[in-house]
C-alpha positions in Angstrom: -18.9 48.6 114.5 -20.5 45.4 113.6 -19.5 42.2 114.0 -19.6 39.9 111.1 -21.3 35.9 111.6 -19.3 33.3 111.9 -22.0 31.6 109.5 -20.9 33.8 107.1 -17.7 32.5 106.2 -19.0 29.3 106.4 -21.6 29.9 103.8 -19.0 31.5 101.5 -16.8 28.6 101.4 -20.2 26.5 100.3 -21.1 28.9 97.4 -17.4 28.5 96.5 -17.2 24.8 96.7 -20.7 24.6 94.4 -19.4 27.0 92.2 -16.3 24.6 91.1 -18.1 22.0 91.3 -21.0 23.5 88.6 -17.6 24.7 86.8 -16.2 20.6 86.1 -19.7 19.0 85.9 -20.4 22.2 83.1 -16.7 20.9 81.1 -17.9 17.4 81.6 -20.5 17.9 79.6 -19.1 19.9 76.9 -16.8 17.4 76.4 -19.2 14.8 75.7 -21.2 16.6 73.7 -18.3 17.2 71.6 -17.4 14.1 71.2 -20.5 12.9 70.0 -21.1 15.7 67.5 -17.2 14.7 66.1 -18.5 10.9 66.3 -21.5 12.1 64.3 -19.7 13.8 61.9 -16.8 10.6 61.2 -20.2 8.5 60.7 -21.6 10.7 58.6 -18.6 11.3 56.4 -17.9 8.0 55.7 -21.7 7.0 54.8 -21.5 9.9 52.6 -17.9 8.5 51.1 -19.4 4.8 50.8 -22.8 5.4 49.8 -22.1 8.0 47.0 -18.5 8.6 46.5 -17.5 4.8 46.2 -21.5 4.4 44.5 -20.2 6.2 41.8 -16.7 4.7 41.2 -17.9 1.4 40.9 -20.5 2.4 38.8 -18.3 4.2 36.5 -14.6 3.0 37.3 -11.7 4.3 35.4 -13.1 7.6 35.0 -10.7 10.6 34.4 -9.2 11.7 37.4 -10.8 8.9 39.8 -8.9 5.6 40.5 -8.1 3.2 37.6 -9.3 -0.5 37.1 -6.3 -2.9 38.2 -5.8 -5.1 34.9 -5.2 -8.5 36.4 -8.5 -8.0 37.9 -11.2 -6.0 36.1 -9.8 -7.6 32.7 -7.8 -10.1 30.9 -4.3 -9.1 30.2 -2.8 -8.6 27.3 0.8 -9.3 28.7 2.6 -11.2 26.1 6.7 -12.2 27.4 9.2 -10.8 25.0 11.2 -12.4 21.9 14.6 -12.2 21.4 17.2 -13.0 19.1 20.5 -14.6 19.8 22.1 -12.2 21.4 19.2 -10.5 23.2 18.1 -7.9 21.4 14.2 -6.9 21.7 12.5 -8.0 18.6 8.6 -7.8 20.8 8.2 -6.7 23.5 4.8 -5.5 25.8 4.4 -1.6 27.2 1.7 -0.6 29.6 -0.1 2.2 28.0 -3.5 3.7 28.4 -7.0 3.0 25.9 -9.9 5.8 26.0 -13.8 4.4 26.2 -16.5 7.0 27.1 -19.6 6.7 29.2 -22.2 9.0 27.2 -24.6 8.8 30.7 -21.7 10.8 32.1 -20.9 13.0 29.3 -21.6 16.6 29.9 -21.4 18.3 26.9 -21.2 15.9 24.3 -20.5 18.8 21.2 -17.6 20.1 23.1 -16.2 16.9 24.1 -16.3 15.6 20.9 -14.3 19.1 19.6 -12.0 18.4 22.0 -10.9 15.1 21.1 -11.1 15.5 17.6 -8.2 17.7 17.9 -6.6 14.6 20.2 -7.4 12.3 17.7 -7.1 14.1 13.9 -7.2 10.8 12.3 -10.7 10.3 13.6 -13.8 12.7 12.1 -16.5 14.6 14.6 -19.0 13.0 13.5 -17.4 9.8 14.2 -16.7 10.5 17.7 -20.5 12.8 18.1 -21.8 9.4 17.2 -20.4 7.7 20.0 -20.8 10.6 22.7 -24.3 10.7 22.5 -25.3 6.4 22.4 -27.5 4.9 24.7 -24.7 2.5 25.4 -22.9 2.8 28.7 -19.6 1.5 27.3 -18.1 3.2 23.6 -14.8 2.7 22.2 -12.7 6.4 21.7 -9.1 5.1 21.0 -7.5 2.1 21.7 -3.6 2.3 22.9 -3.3 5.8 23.3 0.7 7.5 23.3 1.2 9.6 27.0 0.7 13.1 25.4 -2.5 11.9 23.4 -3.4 10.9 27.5 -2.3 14.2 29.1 -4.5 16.3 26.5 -7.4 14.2 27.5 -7.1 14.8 31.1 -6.9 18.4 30.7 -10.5 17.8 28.6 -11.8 17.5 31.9 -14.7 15.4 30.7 -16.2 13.2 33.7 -17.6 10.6 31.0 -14.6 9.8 29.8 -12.8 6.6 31.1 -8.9 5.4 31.1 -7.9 1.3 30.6 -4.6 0.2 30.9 -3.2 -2.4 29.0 -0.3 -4.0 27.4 0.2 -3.3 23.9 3.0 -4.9 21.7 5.3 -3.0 20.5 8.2 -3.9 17.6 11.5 -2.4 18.1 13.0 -3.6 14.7 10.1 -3.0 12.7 9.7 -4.4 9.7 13.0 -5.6 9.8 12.1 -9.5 10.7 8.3 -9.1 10.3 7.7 -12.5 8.5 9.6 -14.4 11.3 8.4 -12.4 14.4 4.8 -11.9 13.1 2.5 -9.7 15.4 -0.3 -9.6 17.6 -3.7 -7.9 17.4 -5.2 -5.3 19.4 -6.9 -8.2 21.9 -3.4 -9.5 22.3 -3.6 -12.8 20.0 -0.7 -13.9 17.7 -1.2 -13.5 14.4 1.3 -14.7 12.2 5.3 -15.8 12.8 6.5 -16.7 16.2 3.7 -14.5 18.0 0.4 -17.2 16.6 2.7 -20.2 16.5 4.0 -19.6 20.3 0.8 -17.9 21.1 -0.2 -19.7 24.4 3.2 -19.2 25.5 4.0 -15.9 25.0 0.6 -15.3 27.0 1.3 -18.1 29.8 4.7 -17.1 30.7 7.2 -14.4 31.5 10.5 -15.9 30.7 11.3 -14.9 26.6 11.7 -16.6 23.9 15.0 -16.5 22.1 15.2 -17.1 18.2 18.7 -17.9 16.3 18.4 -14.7 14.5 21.2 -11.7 14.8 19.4 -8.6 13.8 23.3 -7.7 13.0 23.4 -10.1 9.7 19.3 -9.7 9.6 20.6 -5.8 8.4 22.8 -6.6 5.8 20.9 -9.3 4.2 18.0 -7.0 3.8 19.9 -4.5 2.7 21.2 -6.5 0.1 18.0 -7.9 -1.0 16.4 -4.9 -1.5 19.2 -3.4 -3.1 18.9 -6.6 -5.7 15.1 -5.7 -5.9 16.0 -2.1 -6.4 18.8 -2.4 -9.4 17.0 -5.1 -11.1 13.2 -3.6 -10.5 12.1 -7.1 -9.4 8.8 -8.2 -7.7 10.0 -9.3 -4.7 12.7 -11.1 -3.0 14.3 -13.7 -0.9 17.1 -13.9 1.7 18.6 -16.7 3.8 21.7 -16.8 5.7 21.9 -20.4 7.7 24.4 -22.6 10.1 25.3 -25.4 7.9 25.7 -28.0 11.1 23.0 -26.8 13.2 20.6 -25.7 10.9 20.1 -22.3 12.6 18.5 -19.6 10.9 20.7 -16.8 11.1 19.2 -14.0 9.2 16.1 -14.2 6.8 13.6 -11.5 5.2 11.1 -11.4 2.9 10.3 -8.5 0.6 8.0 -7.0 0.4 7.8 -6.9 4.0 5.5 -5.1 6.4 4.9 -2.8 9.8 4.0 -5.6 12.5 2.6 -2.1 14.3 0.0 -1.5 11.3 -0.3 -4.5 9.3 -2.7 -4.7 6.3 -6.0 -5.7 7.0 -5.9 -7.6 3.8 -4.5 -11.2 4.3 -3.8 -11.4 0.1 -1.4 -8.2 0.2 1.8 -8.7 -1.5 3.7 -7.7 1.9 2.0 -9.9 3.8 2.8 -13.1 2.1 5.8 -14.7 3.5 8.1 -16.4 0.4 10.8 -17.9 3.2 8.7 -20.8 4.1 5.1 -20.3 1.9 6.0 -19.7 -1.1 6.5 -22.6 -3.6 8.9 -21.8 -6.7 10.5 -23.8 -9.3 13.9 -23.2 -8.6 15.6 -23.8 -11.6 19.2 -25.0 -12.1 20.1 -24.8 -8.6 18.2 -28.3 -8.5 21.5 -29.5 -10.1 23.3 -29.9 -7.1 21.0 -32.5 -5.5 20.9 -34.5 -9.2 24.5 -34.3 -9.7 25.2 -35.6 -6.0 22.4 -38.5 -6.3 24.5 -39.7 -9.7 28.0 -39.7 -7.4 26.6 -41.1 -4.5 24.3 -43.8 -6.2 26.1 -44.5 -9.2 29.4 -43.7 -7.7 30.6 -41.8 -11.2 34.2 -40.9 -12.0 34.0 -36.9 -12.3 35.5 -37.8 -15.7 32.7 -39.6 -17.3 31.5 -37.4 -20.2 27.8 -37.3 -21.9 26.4 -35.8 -24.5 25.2 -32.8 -25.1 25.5 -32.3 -28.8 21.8 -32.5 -29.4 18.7 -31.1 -27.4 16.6 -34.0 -25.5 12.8 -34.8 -26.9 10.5 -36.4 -24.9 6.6 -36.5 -24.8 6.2 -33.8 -27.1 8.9 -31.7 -24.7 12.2 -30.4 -26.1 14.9 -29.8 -23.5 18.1 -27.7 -24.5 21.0 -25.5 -23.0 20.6 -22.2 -22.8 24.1 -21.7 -23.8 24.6 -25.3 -26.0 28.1 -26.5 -25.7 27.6 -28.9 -28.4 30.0 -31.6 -27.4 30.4 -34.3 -25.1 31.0 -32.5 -21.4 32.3 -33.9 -18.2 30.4 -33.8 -14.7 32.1 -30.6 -13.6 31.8 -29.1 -16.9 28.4 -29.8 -16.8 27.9 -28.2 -13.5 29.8 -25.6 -14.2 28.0 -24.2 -17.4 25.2 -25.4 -15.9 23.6 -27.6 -19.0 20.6 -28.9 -18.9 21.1 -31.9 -21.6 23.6 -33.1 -19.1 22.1 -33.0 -16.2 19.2 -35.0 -18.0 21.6 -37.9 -19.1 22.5 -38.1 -15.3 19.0 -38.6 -14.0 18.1 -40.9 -16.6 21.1 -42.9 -15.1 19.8 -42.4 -11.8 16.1 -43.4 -12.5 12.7 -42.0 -11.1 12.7 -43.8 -8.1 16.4 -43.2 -7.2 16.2 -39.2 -8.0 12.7 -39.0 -6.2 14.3 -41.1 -3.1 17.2 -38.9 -3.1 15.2 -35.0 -3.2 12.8 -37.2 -0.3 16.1 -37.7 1.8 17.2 -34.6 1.8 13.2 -33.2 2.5 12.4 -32.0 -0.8 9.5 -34.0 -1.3 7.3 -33.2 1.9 5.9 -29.8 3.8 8.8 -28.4 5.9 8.5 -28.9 9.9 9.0 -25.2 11.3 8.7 -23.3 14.2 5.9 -21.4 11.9 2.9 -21.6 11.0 3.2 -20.1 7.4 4.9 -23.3 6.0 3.7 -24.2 2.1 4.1 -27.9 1.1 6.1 -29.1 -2.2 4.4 -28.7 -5.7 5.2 -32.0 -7.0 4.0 -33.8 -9.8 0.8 -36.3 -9.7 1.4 -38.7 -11.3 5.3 -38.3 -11.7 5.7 -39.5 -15.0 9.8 -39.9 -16.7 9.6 -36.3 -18.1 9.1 -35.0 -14.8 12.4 -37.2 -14.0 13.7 -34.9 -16.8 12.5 -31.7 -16.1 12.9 -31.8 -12.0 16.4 -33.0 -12.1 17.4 -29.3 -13.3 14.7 -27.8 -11.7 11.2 -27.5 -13.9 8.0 -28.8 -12.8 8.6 -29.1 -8.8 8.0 -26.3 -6.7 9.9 -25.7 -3.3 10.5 -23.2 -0.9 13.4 -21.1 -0.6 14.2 -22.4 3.0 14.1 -25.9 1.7 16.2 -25.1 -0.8 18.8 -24.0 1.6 18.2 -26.6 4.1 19.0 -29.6 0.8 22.0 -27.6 0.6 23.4 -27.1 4.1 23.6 -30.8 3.9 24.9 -31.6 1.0 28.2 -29.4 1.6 28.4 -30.0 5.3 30.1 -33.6 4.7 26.4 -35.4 4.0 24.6 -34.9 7.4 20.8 -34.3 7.0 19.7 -31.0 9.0 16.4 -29.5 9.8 16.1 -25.5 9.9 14.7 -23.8 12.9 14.1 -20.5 14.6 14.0 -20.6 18.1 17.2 -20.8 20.0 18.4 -24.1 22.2 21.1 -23.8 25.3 23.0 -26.9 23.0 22.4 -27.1 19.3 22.3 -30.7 18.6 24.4 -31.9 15.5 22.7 -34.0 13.1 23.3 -38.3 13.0 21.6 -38.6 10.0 23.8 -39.4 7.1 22.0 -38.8 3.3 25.6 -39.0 1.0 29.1 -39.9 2.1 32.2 -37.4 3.0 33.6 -38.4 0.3 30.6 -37.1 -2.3 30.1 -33.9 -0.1 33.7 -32.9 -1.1 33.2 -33.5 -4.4 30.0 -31.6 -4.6 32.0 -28.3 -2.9 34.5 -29.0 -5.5 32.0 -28.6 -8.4 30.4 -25.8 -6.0 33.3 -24.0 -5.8 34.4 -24.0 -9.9 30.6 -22.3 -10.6 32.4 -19.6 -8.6 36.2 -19.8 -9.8 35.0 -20.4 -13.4 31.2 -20.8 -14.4 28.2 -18.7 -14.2 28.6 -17.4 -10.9 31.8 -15.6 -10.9 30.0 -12.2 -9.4 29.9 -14.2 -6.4 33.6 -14.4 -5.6 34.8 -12.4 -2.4 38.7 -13.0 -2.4 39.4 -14.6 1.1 36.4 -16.3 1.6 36.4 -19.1 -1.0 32.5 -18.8 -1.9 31.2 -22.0 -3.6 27.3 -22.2 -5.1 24.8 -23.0 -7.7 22.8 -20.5 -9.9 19.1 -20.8 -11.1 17.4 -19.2 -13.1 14.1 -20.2 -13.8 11.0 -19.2 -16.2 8.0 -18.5 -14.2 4.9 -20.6 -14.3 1.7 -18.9 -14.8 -1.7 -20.0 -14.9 -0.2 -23.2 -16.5 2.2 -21.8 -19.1 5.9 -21.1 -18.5 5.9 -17.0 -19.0 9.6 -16.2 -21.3 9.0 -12.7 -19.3 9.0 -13.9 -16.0 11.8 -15.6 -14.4 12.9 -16.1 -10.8 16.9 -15.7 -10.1 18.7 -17.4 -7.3 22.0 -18.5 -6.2 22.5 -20.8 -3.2 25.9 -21.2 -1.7 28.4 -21.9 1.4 31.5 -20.3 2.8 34.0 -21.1 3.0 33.4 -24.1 0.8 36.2 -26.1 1.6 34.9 -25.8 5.4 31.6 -24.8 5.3 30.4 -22.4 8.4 27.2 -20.7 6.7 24.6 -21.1 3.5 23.1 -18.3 2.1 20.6 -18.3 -0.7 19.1 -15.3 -2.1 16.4 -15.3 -4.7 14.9 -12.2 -6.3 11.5 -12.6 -8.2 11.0 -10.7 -11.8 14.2 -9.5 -12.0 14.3 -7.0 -15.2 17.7 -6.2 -17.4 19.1 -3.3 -16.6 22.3 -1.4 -18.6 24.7 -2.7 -16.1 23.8 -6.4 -17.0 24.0 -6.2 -20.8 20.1 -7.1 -21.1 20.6 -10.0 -18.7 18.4 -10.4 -15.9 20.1 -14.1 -15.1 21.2 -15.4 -11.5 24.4 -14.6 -12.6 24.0 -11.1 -13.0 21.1 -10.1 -10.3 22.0 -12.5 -7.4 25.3 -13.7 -7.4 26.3 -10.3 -6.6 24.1 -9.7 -3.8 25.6 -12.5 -2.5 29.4 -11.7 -2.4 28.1 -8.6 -0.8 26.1 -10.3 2.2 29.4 -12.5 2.7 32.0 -9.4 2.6 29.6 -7.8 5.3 29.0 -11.1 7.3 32.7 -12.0 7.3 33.5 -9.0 8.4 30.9 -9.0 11.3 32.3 -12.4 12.3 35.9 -11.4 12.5 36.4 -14.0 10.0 40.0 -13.1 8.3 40.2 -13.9 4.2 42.7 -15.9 3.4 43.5 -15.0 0.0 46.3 -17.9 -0.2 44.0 -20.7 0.7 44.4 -23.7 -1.9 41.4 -23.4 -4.2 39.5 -26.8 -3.8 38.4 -26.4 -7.2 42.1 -26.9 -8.6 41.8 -30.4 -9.0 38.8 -30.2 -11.2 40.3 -28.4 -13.9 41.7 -31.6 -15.5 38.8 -31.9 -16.6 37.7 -28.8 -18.4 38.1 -27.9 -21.7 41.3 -25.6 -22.3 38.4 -23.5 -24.0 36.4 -23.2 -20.7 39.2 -22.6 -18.4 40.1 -19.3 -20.4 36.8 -18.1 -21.1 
């Protein structure tokens, strides 16, 4: 039996003691070394993420399915603040939307790609788009504003080359329903026409909208109406105004032919891109009658009962002027108005003069370019030098050229009691009334008398709505071409207010080339083409308003017809 060292034990508790101790110093070390390959790693990720990753979206930013370029910073923005009208309803607004440009360093396949998108884009050709694949140019247009499923069919293209920009693009939710006052913008975001170019640097500048005085309610019907004129009458074009008398506000107006403010013609000359509100210059015929007959009461201060001749046509400088219907026989001031004679009307401005008619269409700012909220303003045709035929011919309209909005304008402030007002589109918190006096209350009533009879008994009976005591003037004028008054060509228009014996609203509309049809006898007169159209815009807009006929109400006219012929009065 042996005895074991006590040694022994002694050296087994050392070899126990080194082996832990081997065991932690061995985990120790592991542990570090871990760490440091991890460390390694993190560095070597991230030199690998900045060097080529983030190399490679700088170089090429915007590419499908990498991060896109932030607008306010990589570009200029196209951001544009709304318009409104009155009630605020969008007539422009802006929309975020996505534009395609390629890289053809980063396109792979160039022949497929170009398949591809072909089909995205059908209004585009292959070749078009091979073209622009395989440039030595880093940077190619594809398609500019592109709609979310055109974007979609792209991504799933796959294409590296390939590159998303977002934008703002404008976008018109009325169309080309108030095109000619609204305008539109181009594809770099600049105004080009209407309220966009005019209020340009606004709309670019600032986020708070811009309201106009239109109601796309009334901006319906009147278009409705003047197309339906230009439809039954197979005119040219035509014109339609609806205005606040006191204020001057421009309530509803279009111009046909009109156009899409999404795709307007390249062509600046196109027929729908000329705006006849404000540019166009016309000779306006007989409606001019209203601003003669009021210079003779309010300079001359006439008795409505004074009569003048107009048994015989008027010559002067080789000119012959005549009635279109000759009444033959001395007439009084309403009859005159009201069968709108020329002859008469010629008697009064020789009794007003040159100098007192001219003073009197200046007054009421017939004689100088318009100040509107527009760029696309005309300025007067008048003659140089004005000789006394043109006193002649412009007091019923011949030989000076206006535009319909002046026209209107003359009007409004005529019939609302004599205060001079200026038209305008954009919206203000108060709408200042006018100070500025051009003919008495006393000669405004008179002229809604005389306004109202063309209605009640002359040539503009098709304008009467029973309720709403419609008073205007009809013109119907031969159109001047290349020098030479054209019997073929005539421009029809009837200007008027309601209700005439307290006028609220004007409305004027004027169709161009009206043509006879079998429901006007052969005539293609104001009578017959736009006096209609005009009780049906003020059956539609009463109604909107809530304004209640009142087919009792006293006719303001009444008076007058002392002083027509028992003949006229029964016709």
């Amino acid at each position: 039996m042996s005895r074991k060292s006590p040694f022994s034990r002694l050296t087994m508790r050392i070899m126990g003691e080194k082996s832990s101790n081997l065991d932690l110093v061995r985990g120790r070390i592991v542990l570090l070394v871990s760490l440091f390959i991890i460390f390694y790693l993190v560095v070597m990720v991230r030199l690998v993420d900045a060097t080529l990753i983030e190399g490679l979206i700088g170089e090429a930013d915007g590419y499908v399915g990498a991060p896109q370029a932030d607008i306010g910073e990589e570009q200029d923005s196209k951001f544009r603040a709304d318009i409104v009208d009155r009630n605020g309803v969008l007539l422009a607004t802006s929309l975020k939307t996505a534009s395609l440009h390629a890289d053809p360093k980063f396109i792979l396949n160039p022949v497929e790609t170009a398949k591809g998108l072909v089909k995205i884009f059908p209004e585009m050709t292959y070749g078009e788009i091979l073209k622009k694949l395989q440039s030595d140019k880093r940077f190619v247009w594809v398609k500019r504003n592109m709609t979310p499923d055109e974007q979609s069919k792209v991504l799933q293209l796959g294409e590296p080359g390939l590159v998303f920009d977002y934008d703002y693009r404008r976008f018109y939710p009325q169309g080309n329903l108030v095109s000619h006052l609204v305008g539109y913008a181009n594809i770099d975001g600049k105004g080009q026409a209407g309220v966009e170019r005019s209020f340009n640097k606004l709309l670019k500048e600032e986020e708070q909208s811009i309201k106009l005085t239109i109601d796309v309610r009334m901006q319906h019907i009147l278009r409705r109406e003047v197309s339906k004129a230009m439809t039954d009458f197979t005119a040219l074009a035509g014109v339609g105004i609806l205005m606040d008398v006191n204020t001057g506000e421009v309530l509803a107006a279009t111009s046909l032919p009109d156009f899409n403010p999404h795709d307007p013609s390249g062509n600046a000359n196109a027929p729908e891109m000329f705006n006849r509100l404000t540019l166009g210059m016309y000779e306006l015929g007989s409606s001019f009658k209203i601003f003669t007959t009021a210079a003779l009461l309010e300079k001359k201060h006439e008795r409505l009962s004074k009569k003048y001749d107009t048994t015989e046509p008027i010559k002067i400088g080789g000119h012959t002027i005549h009635d279109y219907h000759p009444e033959k026989r001395p007439l009084s001031i309403p009859e005159i108005f009201m069968v709108s004679s020329n002859i008469g009307t010629v008697h009064m401005a020789q009794e007003v003069g040159t100098e007192g008619l001219k003073s009197f269409f200046s007054d009421l700012g017939l004689m100088d370019k318009m100040e509107f909220e527009i760029d696309e303003v005309g300025s007067p045709i008048i003659p140089s030098p004005w000789r006394e035929v043109n006193t002649l011919t412009a007091s019923y309209g011949h030989g000076i050229a206006v535009s319909p909005m002046q026209l209107i304008a003359a009007t409004s402030s005529v019939v609302n009691g004599g205060l001079r007002i200026h038209p305008h589109l954009v919206k203000q918190d108060k709408e200042p009334l006018s100070t500025t006096r051009v003919i008495s209350k006393e000669t405004s009533l008179k002229m809604r008398q005389l306004m109202r009879l063309v209605v009640s008994h002359g040539t503009a009976r098709k304008a009467e709505v029973s309720g709403y005591e419609i008073g205007g003037k009809t013109g119907t004028a031969q159109k001047n071409v290349r020098g030479r008054y054209d019997n073929d060509k005539r421009i029809a228009v009837f200007v008027g207010a309601f209700p005439i014996n307290n006028p609220r609203y004007a409305v004027l509309i004027m169709i161009d080339e009206p043509h006879p049809n079998k429901g006007s006898y052969g005539y293609a007169t104001a009578g017959w083409v736009s006096a209609p159209a005009v009780a049906r815009v003020v059956s539609s807009v009463g109604s909107l308003l809530g304004m209640n006929p009142e087919p009792d109400a006293l006719d303001i006219s009444d008076p007058l017809l002392q002083f027509i012929s028992k003949e006229e009065r029964e016709r």
